[in-house]
DRENTORLUM-905076 format. One record per residue (C-alpha): residue in three letters; x, y, z. Coordinates in steps of 0.05 Angstrom, whole numbers, plus 5000, padded with zeros to 4 digits. Each point is the difference from the previous one (the first is absolute). Layout:
ALA / X / Y / Z
...
//
This chain:
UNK / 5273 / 5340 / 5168
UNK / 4993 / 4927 / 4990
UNK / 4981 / 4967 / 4931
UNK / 4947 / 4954 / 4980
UNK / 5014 / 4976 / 4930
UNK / 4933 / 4971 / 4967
UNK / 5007 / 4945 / 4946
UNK / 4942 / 4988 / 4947
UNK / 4965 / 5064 / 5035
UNK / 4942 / 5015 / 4948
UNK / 4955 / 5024 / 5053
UNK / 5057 / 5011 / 5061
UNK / 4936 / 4983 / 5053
UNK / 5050 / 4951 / 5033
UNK / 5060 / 5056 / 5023
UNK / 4938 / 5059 / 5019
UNK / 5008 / 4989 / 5065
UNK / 5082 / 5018 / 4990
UNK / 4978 / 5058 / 4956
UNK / 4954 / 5028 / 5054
UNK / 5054 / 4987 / 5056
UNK / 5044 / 5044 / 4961
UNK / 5051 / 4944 / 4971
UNK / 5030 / 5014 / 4931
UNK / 4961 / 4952 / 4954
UNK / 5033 / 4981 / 4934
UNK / 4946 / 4966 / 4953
UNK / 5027 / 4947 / 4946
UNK / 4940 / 4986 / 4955
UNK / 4966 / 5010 / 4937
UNK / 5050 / 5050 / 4975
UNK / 5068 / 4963 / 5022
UNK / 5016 / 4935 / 4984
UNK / 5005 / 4963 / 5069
UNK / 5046 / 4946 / 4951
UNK / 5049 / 5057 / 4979
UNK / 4992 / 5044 / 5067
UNK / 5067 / 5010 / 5026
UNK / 5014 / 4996 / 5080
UNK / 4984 / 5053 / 5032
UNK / 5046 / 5020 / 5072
UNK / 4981 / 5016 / 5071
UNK / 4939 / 4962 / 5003
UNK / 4965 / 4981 / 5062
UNK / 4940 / 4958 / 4972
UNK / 4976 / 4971 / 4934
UNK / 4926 / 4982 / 4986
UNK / 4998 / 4953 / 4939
UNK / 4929 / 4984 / 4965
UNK / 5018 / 4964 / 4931
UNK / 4939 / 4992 / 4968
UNK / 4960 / 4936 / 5007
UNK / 4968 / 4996 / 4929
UNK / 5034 / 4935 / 4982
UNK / 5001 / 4971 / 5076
UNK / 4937 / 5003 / 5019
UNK / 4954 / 4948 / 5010
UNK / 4942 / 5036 / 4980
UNK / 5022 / 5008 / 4925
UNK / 4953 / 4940 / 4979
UNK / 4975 / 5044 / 4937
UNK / 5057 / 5042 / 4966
UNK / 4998 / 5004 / 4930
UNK / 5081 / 4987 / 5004
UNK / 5034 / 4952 / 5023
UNK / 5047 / 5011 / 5074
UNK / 5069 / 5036 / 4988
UNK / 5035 / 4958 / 5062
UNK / 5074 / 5022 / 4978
UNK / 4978 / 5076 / 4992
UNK / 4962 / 5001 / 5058
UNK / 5069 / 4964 / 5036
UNK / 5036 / 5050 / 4969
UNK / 4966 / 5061 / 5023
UNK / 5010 / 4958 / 5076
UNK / 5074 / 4990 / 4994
UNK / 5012 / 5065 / 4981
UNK / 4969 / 5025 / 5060
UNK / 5041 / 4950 / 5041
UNK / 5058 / 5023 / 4959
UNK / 4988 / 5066 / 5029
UNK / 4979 / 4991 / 5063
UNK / 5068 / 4963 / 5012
UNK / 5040 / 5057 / 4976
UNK / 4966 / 5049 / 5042
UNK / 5009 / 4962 / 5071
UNK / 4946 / 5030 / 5026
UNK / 4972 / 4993 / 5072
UNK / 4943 / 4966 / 4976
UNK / 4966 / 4982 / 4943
UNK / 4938 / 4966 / 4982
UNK / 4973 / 4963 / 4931
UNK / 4922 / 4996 / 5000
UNK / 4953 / 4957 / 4953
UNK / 4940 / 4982 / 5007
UNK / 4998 / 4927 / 5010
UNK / 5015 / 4953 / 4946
UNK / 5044 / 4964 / 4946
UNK / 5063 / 5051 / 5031
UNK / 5005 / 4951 / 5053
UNK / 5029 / 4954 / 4957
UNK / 5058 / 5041 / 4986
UNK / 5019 / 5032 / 5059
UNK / 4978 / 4950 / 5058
UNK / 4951 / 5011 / 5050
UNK / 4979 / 5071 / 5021
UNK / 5035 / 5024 / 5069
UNK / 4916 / 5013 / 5014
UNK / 4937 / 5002 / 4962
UNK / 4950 / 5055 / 5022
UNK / 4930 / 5036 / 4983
UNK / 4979 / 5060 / 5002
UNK / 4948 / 4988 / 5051
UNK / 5042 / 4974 / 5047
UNK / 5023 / 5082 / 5007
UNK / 4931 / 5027 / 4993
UNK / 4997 / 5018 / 4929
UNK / 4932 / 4974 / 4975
UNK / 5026 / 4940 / 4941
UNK / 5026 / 4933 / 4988
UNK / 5066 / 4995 / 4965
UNK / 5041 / 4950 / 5017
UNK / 5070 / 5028 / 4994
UNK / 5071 / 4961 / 5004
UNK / 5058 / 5045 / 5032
UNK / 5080 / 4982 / 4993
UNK / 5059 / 5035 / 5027
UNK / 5029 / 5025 / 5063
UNK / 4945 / 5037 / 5041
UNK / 4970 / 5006 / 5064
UNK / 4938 / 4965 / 4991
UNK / 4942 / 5048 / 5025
UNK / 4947 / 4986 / 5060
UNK / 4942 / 4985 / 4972
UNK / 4936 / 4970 / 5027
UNK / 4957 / 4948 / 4963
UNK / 4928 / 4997 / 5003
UNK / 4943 / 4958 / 4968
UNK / 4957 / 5039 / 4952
UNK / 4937 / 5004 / 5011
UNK / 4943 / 4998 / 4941
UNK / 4992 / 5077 / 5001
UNK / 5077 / 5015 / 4992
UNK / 5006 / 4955 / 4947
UNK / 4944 / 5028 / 4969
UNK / 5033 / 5066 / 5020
UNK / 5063 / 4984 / 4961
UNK / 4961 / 4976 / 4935
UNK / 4966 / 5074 / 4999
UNK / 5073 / 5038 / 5011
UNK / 5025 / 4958 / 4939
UNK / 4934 / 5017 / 4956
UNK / 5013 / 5082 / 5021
UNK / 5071 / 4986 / 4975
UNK / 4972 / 4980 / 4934
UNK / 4963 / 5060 / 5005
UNK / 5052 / 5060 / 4995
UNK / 5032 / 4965 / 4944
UNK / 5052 / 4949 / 5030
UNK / 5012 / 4943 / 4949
UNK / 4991 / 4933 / 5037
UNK / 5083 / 4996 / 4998
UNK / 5004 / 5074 / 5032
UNK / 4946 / 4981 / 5051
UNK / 5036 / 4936 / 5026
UNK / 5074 / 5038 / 4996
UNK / 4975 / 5056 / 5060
UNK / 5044 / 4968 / 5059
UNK / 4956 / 5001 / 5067
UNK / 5021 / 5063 / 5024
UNK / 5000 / 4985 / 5082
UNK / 5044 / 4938 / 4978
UNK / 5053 / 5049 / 4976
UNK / 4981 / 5043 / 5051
UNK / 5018 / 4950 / 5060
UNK / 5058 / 4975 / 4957
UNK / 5031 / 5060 / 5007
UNK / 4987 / 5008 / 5073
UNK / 5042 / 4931 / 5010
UNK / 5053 / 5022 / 4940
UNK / 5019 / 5072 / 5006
//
């Protein structure tokens, strides 16, 4: 059975598709310490999603100020582990911001649109990976509208803002699987 280890996995949205394929899916978040988590053997692909609290550009009104070296430390320790597993793959996703300046340019930036799932996030992607096919389309007025309604429903059943805009696009992860099995 191949294994899927999943960094900074609050929600664990990103490795579903694994789950569902019947991959063994370890989950490193809330409840470990991904800065103390030890290496883990055998494993064929690592999804990494540090949180982007202190990269991201859209954190114009915190009441506290950006934690840069914890956020980087939460990153390297992901590297850290990533590079002791060897894995087949492995991807680091952000969404796109001040992470850039840290790690380089992205190996691609992507939406969620461009795979059919119905919002805008704009969403930086490091590592070694197949990139997925994916198709790119203009939005029309209605989708966008659309997409503005899906986000209010979100709101709806309870999602904080930051829980609403962690939920990865599932038919991203969906055809990223397809491409890295």
């Amino acid at each position: 059975m191949k294994k899927i280890l999943h960094l900074c996995a609050d929600l664990g949205s990103d490795s579903e598709p694994y789950r569902k394929a019947g991959y063994q899916v370890a989950y490193v978040g809330k409840r470990e310490d991904v800065r103390t988590f030890g290496v883990v053997e055998n494993v064929h692909g690592v999804i990494a999603n540090p949180p982007c609290t202190h990269f991201s550009l859209a954190r114009t009104r915190a009441k506290t100020p950006r934690d840069i070296k914890g956020g980087l430390e939460i990153v390297s320790a992901c590297l850290r582990i990533i590079y002791a597993c060897s894995p087949k793959w492995w991807v680091l996703e952000n969404p796109l911001g001040m992470l850039r300046r840290y790690l380089g340019r992205p190996k691609i930036t992507i939406q969620p649109y461009w795979f059919g799932d119905s919002w805008s996030k704009q969403t930086d992607l490091w590592g070694n990976f197949n990139i997925p096919i994916f198709s790119p389309t203009r939005l029309t007025q209605e989708e966008i509208t659309a997409m503005r309604q899906n986000t209010r429903k979100l709101q709806d059943i309870g999602l904080t803002r930051s829980d609403k805009r962690a939920i990865a696009p599932p038919s991203f992860w969906k055809a990223f699987k397809e491409v890295n099995p």
